[in-house]
C-alpha positions, 0 to 999 in steps of 0.5 A: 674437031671438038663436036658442041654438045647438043641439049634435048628434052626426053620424057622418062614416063611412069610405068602406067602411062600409056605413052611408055616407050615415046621419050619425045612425046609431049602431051603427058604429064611424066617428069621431063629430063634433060640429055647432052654429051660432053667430053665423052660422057653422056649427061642426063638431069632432071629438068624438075618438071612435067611441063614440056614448055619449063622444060624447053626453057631450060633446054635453051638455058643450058645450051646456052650456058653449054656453048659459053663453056660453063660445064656445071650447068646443072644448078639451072634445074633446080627452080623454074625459070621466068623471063624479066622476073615473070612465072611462066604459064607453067608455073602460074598453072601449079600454083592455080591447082595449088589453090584448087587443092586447098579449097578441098576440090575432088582428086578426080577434078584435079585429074581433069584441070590438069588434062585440060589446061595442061593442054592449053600449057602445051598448046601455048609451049608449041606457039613459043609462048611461055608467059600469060601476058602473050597469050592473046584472043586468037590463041584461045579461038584457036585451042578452042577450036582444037576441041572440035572432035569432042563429041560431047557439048558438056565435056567442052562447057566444062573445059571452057569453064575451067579454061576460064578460070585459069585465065582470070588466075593468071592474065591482067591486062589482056584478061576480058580480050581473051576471055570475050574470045571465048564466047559461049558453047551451045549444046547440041540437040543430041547433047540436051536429050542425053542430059534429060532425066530417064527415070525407070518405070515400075516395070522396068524396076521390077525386071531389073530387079528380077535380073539381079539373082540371074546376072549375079548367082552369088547370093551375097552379091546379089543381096548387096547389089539389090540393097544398092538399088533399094537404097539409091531409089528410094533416096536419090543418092548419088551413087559416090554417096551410096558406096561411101554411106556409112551405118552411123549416118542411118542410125535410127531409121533416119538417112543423115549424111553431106554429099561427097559432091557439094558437101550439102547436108541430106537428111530422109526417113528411111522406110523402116524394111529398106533400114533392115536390108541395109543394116544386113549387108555384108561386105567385111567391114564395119563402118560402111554399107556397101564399101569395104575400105579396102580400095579408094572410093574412086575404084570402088564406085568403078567396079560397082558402075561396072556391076550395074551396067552388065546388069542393065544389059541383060535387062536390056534396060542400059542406055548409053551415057546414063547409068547409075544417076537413072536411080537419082532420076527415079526418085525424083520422079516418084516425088514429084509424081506424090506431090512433093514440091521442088523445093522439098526434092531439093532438099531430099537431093541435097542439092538447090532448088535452082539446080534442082530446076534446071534439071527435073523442071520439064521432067515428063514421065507416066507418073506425072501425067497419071497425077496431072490427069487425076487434077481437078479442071475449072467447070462452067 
């Protein structure tokens, strides 16, 4: 008896996943392969995609041809397969990256498109549908539901966010059905009071700064590390900003640089002491400030992340959820609390004043209302 062979699906995961060892596991982006026996000899190939729908498709497709006797399957591999000449979700969702790619978006949102809407290709994959037209209103109802157990509002606004443009991407017809399914996500109290800005005050400045040479015996470090702080008070630059500045964008006194974020041009007066300290950094490399070149940018803002929260711990000024971006939100406190308008603060943030607004328009610190109770009030 002639036993039929048998196609499955198998993952061969990348040395860094961390699902290594689960050849059938499924919400990875590791390249999937393809595995039967035939005539004693057992056969693996490439199914060419990461995609575990694509690659059930193809499954299918060879079985098929496996059960007619075409014993050369392997040409069904070589390109995505598509039903009646229609790409599959999978296919769509390539090419919807694709696009984000040459817009110049970040690696690290394309990090989190793929995560998400990877997510929502599986999702669809384990319903049985592979192609945008059966993707319907109940089926984004219910992967949103899925996202219950994120305890973060934002991280689910930002999900249905890109969620949402990959639907208008890749549906037609049913296109305004699902995306009304999606309606709106409502942060929650705890999710607006971790949002609201928490600038330092003069006297917690003053102790973390007088933390630095205790936390970091290293006089070098300590000095990098101090400037850093200087720098990103001062200026209210993010902090992916502050490790890629480079000494030419503060030649002559003046900060003049695009953020890395929204490629908004920045451009401040620097105090002329803070211009010094900057200039004596050493960090072995002599384009930037603080980065040495020696890693990607993304791993260099990790390791000095990492820095700043051992320091704020031992500070006892580290508050979860906000590190780095409390030096932003001092700055902007320090300006609006001189006088400076919202427009100005926009402009020295590099960001617009209606983003600007959203974020610091109800800021209420110590130094505001110290300004507000020095205002002149109407006499009879």
């Amino acid at each position: 008896m002639v036993r039929k062979p048998v196609v499955t699906v198998f993952v061969r995961h990348r040395g860094a996943c961390k699902h290594d060892g689960k050849e059938f596991y499924r919400g990875c982006d590791c390249s999937k392969w393809l595995r039967y026996s035939l005539d004693g000899k057992q056969h693996r190939i490439t199914a060419n995609t990461r995609s575990w729908g694509i690659a059930e498709e193809k499954r299918a497709e060879l079985q098929r041809r496996l059960d007619t006797g075409d014993s050369t399957p392997a040409a069904i591999v070589a390109a995505p397969l598509t039903s009646s000449g229609q790409p599959t979700i999978a296919v769509v969702l390539e090419t919807f990256i694709t696009k984000k790619q040459t817009e110049g978006v970040s690696a690290a949102t394309i990090r989190k498109l793929r995560a998400q809407l990877g997510g929502f290709e599986r999702f669809m994959a384990a319903r049985t549908k592979f192609f945008p037209p059966e993707i319907t209103a109940t089926d984004a109802i219910e992967f949103k539901a899925s996202w219950a157990t994120w305890k973060s509002g934002v991280t689910r606004e930002k999900a249905q966010q890109n969620l949402r443009g990959f639907i208008r991407f890749c549906c037609k017809a049913n296109r305004q059905e699902v995306l009304d399914a999606l309606g709106k996500i409502k942060k929650s109290r705890e999710d607006e009071e971790r949002l609201e800005p928490k600038p330092f005050t003069e006297a917690e400045l003053e102790k973390l700064l007088a933390q630095v040479p205790v936390t970091f015996p290293d006089e070098e470090k300590a000095a990098r590390i101090t400037a850093l702080i200087h720098c990103m008070v001062s200026t209210g630059l993010a902090i992916r900003d502050t490790i890629q500045l480079e000494i030419a964008s503060i030649k002559g006194g003046r900060l003049k640089i695009k953020r890395q974020k929204t490629r908004k041009p920045v451009t401040q007066k620097l105090d002329a002491a803070l211009h010094q300290e900057l200039l004596a950094v050493k960090n072995g490399n002599p384009k930037y400030i603080f980065w040495n070149a020696t890693s990607l940018p993304e791993s260099a803002t990790g390791v000095w992340q990492a820095d700043l929260r051992e320091l704020m711990e031992d500070a006892g000024l580290w508050i979860k959820g906000n590190l780095s971006h409390r030096f932003r939100d001092t700055a902007v406190d320090f300006w609006l609390g001189s006088g400076y308008s919202m427009t100005e603060v926009a402009a020295l943030l590099g960001d617009t004043v209606a983003v600007t607004e959203k974020h610091y328009a109800h800021l209420a610190s110590k130094r505001m209302e110290d300004r507000l109770s020095k205002m002149p009030v109407r006499s009879w």
